[in-house]
Rosetta silent file (secondary structure, phi, psi, omega in degrees, C-alpha in Angstrom):
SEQUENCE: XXXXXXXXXXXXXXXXXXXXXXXXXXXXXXXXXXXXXXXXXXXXXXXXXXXXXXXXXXXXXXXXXXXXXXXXXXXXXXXXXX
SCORE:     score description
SCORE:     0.000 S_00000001
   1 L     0.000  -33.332 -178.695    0.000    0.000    0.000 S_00000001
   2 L   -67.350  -95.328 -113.201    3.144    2.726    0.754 S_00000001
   3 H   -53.794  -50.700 -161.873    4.286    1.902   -2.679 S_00000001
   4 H   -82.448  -10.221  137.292    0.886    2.787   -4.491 S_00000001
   5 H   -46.770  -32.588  172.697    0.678    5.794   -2.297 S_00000001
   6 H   -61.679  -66.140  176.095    3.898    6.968   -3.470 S_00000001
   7 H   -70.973  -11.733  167.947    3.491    6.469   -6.892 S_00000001
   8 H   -95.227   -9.220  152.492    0.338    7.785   -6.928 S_00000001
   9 H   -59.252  -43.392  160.944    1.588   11.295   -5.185 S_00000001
  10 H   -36.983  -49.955  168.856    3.919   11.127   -8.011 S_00000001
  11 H   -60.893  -48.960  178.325    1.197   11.054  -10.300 S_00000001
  12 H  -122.092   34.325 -171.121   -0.352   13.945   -8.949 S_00000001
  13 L   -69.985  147.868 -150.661    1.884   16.487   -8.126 S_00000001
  14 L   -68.856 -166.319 -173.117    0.807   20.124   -9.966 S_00000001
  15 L   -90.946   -3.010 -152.058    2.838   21.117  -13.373 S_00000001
  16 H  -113.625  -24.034  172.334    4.874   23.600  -11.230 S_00000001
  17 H   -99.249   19.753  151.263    7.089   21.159   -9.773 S_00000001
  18 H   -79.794   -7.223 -179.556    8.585   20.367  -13.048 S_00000001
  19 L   -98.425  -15.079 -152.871    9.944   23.732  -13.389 S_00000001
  20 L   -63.718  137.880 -179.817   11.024   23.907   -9.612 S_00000001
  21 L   -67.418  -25.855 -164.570   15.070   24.577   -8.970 S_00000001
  22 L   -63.633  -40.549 -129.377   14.821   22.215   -6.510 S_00000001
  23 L   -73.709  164.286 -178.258   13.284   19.223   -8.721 S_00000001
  24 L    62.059    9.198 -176.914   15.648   16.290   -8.769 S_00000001
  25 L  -110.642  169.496  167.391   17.519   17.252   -5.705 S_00000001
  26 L   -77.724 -165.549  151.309   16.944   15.398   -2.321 S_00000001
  27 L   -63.334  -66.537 -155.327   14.851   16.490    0.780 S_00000001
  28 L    -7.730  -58.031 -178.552   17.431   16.520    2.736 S_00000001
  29 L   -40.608  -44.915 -140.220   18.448   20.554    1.942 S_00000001
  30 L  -112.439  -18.150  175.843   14.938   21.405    2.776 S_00000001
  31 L  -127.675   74.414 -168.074   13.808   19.457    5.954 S_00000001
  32 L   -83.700 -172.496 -169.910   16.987   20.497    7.739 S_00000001
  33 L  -102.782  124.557  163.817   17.301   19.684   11.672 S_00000001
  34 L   -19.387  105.643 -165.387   16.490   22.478   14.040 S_00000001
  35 L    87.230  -17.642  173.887   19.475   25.136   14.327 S_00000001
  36 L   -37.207  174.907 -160.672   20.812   23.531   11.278 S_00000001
  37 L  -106.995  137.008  167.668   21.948   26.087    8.272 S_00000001
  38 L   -96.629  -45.247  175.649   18.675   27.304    5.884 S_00000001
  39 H   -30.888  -43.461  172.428   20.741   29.160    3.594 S_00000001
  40 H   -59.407  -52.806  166.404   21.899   26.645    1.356 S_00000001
  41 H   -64.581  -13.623  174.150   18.057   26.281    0.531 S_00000001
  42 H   -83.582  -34.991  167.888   17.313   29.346    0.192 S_00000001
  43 H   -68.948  -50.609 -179.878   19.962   30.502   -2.492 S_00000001
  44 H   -79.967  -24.709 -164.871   18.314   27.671   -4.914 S_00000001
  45 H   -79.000  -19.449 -175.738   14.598   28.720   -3.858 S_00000001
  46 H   -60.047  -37.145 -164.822   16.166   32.788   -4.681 S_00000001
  47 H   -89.823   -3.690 -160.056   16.714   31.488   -8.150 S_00000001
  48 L   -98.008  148.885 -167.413   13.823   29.628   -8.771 S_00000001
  49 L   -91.519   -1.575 -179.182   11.446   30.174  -10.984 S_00000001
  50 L  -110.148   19.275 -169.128    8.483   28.937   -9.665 S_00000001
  51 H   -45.443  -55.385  165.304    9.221   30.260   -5.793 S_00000001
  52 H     8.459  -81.406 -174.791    5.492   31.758   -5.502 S_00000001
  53 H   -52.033  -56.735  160.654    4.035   28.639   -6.272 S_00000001
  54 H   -82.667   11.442  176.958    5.769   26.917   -3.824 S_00000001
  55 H   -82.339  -50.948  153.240    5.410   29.264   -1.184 S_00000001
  56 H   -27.535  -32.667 -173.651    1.491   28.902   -1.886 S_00000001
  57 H   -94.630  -27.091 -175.571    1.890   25.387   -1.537 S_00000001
  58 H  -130.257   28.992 -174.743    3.604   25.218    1.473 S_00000001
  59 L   -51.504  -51.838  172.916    2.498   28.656    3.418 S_00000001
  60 L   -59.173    4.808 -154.632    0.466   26.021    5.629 S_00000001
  61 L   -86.271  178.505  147.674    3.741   23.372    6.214 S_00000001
  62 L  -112.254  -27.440  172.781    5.583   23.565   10.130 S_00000001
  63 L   -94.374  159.802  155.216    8.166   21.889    8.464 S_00000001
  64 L    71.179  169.137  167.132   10.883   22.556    6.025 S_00000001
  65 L  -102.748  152.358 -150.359   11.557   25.309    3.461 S_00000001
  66 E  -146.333   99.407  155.912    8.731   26.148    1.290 S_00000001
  67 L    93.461   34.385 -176.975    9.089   29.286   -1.376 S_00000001
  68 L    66.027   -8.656  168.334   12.521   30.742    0.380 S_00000001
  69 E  -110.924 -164.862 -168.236   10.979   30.690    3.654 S_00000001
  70 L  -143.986  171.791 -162.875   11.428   28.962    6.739 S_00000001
  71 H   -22.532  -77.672  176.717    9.280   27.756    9.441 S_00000001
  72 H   -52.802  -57.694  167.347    8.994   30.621   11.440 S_00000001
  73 H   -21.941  -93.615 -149.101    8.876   33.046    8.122 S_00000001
  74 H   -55.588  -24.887  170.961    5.941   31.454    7.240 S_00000001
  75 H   -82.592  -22.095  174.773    3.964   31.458   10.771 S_00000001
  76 H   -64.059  -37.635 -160.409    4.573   35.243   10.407 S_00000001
  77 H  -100.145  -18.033  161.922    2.926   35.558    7.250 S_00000001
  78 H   -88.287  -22.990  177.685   -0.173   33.729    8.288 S_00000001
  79 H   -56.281  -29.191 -142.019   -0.214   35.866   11.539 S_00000001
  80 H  -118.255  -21.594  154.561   -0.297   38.995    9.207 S_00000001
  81 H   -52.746  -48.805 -131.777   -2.815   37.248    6.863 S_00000001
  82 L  -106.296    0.000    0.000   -5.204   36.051    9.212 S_00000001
């Protein structure tokens, strides 16, 4: 059942994360370990051409970097939304 869950996430992931700087890269970069360094993710999400999109996608996450921002970023910008 994980496998057919996988592949079918695979399946439906939007058109935007074929353009993504990121694509083809691990997790690793992006779901770093508390106090860990953000930067390195951040310098490919600066460049990317689709940053927006994933910030949109992952405005809601607690984890990881999503769009150039980082956890905390991103609880800011729903505080200032909501």
């Amino acid at each position: 059942a994980r496998l057919f869950d996988f592949v079918a996430e695979l399946l439906d992931r939007p058109e935007w994360h074929q353009r993504a700087a990121c694509r083809g890269k691990g997790p690793d970069a992006w779901f770093v370990e508390r106090g860990q360094p953000v930067e390195p993710a951040k310098a490919v999400c600066r460049g990317c051409e689709v940053q927006q999109e994933c910030l949109n996608a992952g405005v809601g996450e607690d984890h990881g970097i999503w769009g150039g921002t980082s956890v905390r970023q991103r609880r800011g910008l729903r505080r200032q939304a909501a």
